[in-house]
N, C-alpha and C positions, 0 to 999 in steps of 0.2 A: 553250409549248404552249397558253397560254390564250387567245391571240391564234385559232385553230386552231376550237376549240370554244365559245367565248363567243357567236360569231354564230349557229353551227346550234341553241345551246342556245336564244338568245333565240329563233329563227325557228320551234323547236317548239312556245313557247310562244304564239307567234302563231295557229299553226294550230287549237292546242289551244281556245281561248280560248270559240268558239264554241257549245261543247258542254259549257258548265260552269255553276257557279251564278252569282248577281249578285254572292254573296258569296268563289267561289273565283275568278272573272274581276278582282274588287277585289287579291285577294292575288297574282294576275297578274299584273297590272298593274304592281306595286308590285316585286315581285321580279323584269317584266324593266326595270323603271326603270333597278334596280339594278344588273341586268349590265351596262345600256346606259352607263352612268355609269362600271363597273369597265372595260368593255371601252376607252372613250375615255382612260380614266388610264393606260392602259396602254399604249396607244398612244402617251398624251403621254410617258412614263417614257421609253419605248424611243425614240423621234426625239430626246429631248433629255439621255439621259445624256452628261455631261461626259466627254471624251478631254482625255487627257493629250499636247498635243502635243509636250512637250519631247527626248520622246528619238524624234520619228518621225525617221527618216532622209529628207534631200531626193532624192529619185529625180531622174533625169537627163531633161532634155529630151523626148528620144525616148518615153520610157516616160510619161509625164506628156502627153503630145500624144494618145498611141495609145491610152489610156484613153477612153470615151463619155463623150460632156462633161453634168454636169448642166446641167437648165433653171434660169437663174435669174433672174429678175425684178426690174425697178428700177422704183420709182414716186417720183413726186414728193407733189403735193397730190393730197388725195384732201376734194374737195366740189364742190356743184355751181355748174357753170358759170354765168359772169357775161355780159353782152351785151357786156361790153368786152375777152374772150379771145377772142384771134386763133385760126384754125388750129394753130398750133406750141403757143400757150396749152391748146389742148384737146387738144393729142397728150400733154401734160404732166400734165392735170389730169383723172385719174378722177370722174366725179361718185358720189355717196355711195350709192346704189343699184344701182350697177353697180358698184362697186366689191363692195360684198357679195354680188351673183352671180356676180363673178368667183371670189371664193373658196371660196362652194359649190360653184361648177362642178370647179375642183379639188379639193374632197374627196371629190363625188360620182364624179368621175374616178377616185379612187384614190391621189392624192398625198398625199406625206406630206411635210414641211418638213424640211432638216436646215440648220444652222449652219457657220460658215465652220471652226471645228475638224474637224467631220466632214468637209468637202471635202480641208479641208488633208490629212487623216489617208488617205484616200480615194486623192486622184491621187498622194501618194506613198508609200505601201505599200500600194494595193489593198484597204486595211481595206473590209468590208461597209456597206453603206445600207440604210438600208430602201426595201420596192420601191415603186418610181417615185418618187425622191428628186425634190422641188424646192428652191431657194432664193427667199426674197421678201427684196429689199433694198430699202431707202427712206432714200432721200436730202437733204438742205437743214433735218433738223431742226424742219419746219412744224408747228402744233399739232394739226392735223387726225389729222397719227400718231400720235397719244396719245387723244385722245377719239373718232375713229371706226375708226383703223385697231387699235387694240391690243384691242379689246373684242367684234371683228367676227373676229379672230386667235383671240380666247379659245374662244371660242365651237366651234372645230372642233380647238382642240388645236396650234394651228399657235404656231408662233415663227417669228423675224425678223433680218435683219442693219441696224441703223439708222446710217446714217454721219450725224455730228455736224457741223455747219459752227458752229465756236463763237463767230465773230462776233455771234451770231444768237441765242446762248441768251438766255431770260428775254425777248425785246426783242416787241413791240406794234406794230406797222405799221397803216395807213392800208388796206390789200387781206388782210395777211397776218401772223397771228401765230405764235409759236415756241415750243415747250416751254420748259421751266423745268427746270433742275438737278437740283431733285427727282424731275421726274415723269424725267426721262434717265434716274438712279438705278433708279426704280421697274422703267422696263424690263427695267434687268442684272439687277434683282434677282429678277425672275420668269422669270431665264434667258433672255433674249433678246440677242444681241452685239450691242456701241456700237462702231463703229468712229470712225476719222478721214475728214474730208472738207473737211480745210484749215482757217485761219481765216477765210478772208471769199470761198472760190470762186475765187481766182486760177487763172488756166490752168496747167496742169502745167510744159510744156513752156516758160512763159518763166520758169523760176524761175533764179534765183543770188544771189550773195552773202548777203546776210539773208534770203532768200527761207523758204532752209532751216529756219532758227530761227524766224521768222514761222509759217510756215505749217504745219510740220512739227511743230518740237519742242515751241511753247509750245504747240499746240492738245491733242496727246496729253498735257500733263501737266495740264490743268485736266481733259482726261476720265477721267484715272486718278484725280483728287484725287474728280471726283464719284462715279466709282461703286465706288475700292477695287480695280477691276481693269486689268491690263495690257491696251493696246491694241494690237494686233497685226493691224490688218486696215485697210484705208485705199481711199476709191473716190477715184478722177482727178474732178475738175472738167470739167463738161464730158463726159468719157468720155476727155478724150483723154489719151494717155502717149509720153514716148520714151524710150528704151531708156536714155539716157545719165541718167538719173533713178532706176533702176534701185536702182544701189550707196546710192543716199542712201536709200530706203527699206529697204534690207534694214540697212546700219551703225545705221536705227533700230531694227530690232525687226520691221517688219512681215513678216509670214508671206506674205501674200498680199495684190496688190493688185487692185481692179475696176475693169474701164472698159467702155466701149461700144461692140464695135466685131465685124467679121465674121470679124478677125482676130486671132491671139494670137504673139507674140514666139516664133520658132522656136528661138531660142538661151535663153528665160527666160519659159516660159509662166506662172509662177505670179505674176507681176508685171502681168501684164495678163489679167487672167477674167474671157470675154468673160460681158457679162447683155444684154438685152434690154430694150429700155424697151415697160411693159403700155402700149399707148396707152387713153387716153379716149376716142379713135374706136371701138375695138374693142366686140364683144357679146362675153359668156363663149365664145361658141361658136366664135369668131375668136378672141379670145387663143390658146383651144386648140389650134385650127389651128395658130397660128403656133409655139408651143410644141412642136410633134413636129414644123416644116419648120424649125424655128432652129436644133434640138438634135438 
């Protein structure tokens, strides 16, 4: 219920404010700081307590298709643009300004972040979301996700799904650097899910014989060893998937996979969930567009 009253109590105090001392507008102030601070913790509690997916039942196809599909978002880099990124470079690469009015425009929106357990839990037993669920997922591991995306997150109470490419951890590029082991840690440990997203980006769809253990098996255990937790969540390289790939994510563990695409597997939709790539072309006011014509 606090969710409920916490705003009209702030809002009275707004109104009040005008017709009071210098010194009772001081204690004003101060006491709706306070609610405004309770109100957002409590918001963040509620979008990120922990479900237990172990005992959700897999719902069937049908019921899992005929559910309202969340919005959910896939970014790459997020900094500003170079004179030597193409078009496809700028559909990939948020610049750092726009990227933080995209995520106010969604709080100002009304959205609220939930995580891939909530999804999971969500399209098969119809468990509750909070209203106007999003998902924000960010991919390739870049450092950019850790010093401008996670702190620009904090800021409105949002969490995230981060797929790991573990070729890439720790490593210093000449355009482009990469988080470090610790700060991946830091993530899971402020509640946000690390999933997989291969060891070096290989295409889904040509994987066999060692492919599996390459790409698959050793990547998930260097990101269980970093952060302590099972990984159970895995985006396609690329966006792309085939079906015959299916059996080898699930014999690993994964609950759900992501890709990119308009379409989702009729016979095994939780193996490809469809997201959207936020482009860098977009204004806040166009993502959102696109956002309620995607989903």
């Amino acid at each position: 219920m606090k969710l409920f009253f916490l705003p009209a109590i702030a809002l009275s105090l707004v109104y009040g404010a005008g017709c009071q001392s210098k010194s009772q507008t001081s204690q004003t102030g101060e006491l709706k700081d306070s609610l405004t601070a309770t109100l957002a913790t409590t918001q963040t509690e509620n979008q990120t307590t922990p479900i237990d997916t172990k005992n959700i039942k897999v719902a069937n196809a049908k019921t899992i298709l005929e559910r309202p599909q969340v919005p959910i978002l896939c970014y790459h880099q997020v900094r500003n643009w170079r004179a030597t990124d193409g078009a496809m470079g700028k559909d990939y690469t948020v610049e750092i300004q726009n990227f933080k009015d995209q995520i106010k425009m969604l709080s100002d929106s009304g959205y609220n972040t939930i995580l891939p357990d909530q999804l999971y839990a969500y399209l098969n037993e119809g468990k509750p979301l909070p209203k106007k669920p999003i998902m924000l997922t960010f991919d390739d591991t870049v450092l950019d996700q850790f010093t401008v995306v996670n702190p620009t997150l904090k800021k409105y109470g949002y969490k995230a799904a981060y797929f790991i490419m573990t070729v890439s951890i720790g490593k210093k590029g000449k355009f482009v650097n990469y988080m470090s082991a610790d700060q991946i840690k830091q993530l899971a440990d402020e509640g946000n899910t690390i999933g997989s997203h291969t060891y070096d980006h290989k295409n889904f769809k040509k994987y066999e014989g060692k492919d599996w253990e390459e790409q698959l098996d050793k990547p998930t255990k260097k990101l269980e060893e970093i952060t302590g937790k099972k990984i159970e969540y895995f985006a396609y390289p690329f966006g792309l998937w085939n079906k015959e790939g299916f059996p080898e994510l699930k014999k690993r563990g994964f609950k759900m996979a992501f890709a990119l695409a308009d379409k989702r597997d009729e016979n095994d939709p939780l193996m490809c969930v469809r997201r959207i790539i936020a482009s860098g072309h977009w204004s806040p006011k166009t993502l959102h567009n696109n956002i309620v014509k995607s989903f």
